[in-house]
C-alpha positions, 0 to 999 in steps of 0.5 A: 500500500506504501513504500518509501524508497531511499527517500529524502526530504531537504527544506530551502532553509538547510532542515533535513526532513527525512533522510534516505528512508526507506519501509514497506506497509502492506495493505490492512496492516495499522501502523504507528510513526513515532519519534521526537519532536521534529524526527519527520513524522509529519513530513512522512505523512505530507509526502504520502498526500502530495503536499510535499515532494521528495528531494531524492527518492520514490513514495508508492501509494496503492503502486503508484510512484507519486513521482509521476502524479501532475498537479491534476492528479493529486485531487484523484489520490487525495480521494483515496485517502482520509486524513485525521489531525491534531487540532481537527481542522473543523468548520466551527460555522458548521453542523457537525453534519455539514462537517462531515458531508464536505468531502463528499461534497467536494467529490459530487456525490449525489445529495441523497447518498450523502445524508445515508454515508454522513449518518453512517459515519457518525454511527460509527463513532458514537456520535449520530445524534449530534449531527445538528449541533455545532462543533463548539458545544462539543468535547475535544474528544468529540470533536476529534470523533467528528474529524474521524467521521469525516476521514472515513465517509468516503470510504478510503481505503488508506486513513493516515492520522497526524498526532490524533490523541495529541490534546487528549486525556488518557482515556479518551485517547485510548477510546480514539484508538480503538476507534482506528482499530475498528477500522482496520479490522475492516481492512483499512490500512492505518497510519499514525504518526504519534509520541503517545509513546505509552498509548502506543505499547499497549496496542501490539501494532508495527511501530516505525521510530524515526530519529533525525529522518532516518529510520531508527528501528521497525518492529511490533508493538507490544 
């Protein structure tokens, strides 16, 4: 499903993003990044969505080398993938059914379709009765439930989330965990780059350290 190979990410100002890195994930499996702050895990997770480009090196999404993808291309990959973050990056003039359906607004689904999906998302995350509210009566944690819900309404087949437990509690971080597990287990490949370092060794799920852009160590979790 993913493939970094000898891949290397230098910024105009002389930071070195990643360096010659190179990993495999197989479709279906959850996988968590992990390293300090500043390691390269956000730039992984950009590269993967096309917001960034390799300096040197090859990314494959799905077999495709992103090298080759133009500029109109990118919205079509872009549609094959959910993304999660820290700050949720909701619309907070918004329902949190409008949140959710923005995706497949933007992909021209058919309105009838989006009202069956949208509901079948927050179903999904226990949250199908705040589909009229606003994201500012919601908890963090709820708020993050809708991010989720909106990742996964047009059914990716690749979820990638960049620190999703990031301003959250212990158990509702665990709570979100299980809510990317659940996924999986439908065969949803899972990438999350995370330093919940402790979260993470509870799950026994691959765990790829990143130190400096390079790879430090690729093992099973817990």
């Amino acid at each position: 499903m993913i493939r970094f190979e000898q891949v290397s990410k230098r910024y105009p100002n002389g930071h070195q993003g990643l360096d010659n890195l190179s990993f495999h994930i197989r479709a279906g499996e959850m996988v968590f990044i992990t390293g300090h702050s500043g390691a390269g895990k956000s730039t992984l997770l950009k590269l993967i969505m096309c917001m960034e480009r390799p300096s040197s090196g090859h990314v494959h999404v799905g077999g495709q080398n992103l090298r080759d993808l133009g500029s109109a291309d990118i919205p079509y990959l872009r549609r094959q993938v959910g993304v999660v973050f820290q700050n949720h990056q909701l619309l907070f003039d918004r329902t949190v059914f409008d949140n959710v359906a923005l995706p497949l607004i933007i992909n021209g689904t058919p309105a009838d379709e989006i009202g069956r999906r949208v509901r079948a998302a927050l179903d999904k995350v226990g949250l199908l009765s705040k589909e009229g509210s606003y994201p500012i009566a919601l908890s963090g944690g709820e708020q993050q439930r809708v991010g989720i819900a909106r990742a996964v309404v047009h059914k990716p087949a690749l979820l990638l989330a960049d620190e999703p437990t990031g301003n959250l509690d212990p158990g509702l971080s665990a709570e979100i965990m299980a809510l990317f597990e659940d996924f999986n287990r439908v065969g949803v490949t899972v990438l999350i780059a995370s330093h919940d370092l402790p979260l993470i060794a509870k799950l026994d799920h691959r765990m790829l350290t990143l130190h400096q852009g390079r790879l430090l160590q690729d093992g099973e979790g817990a």
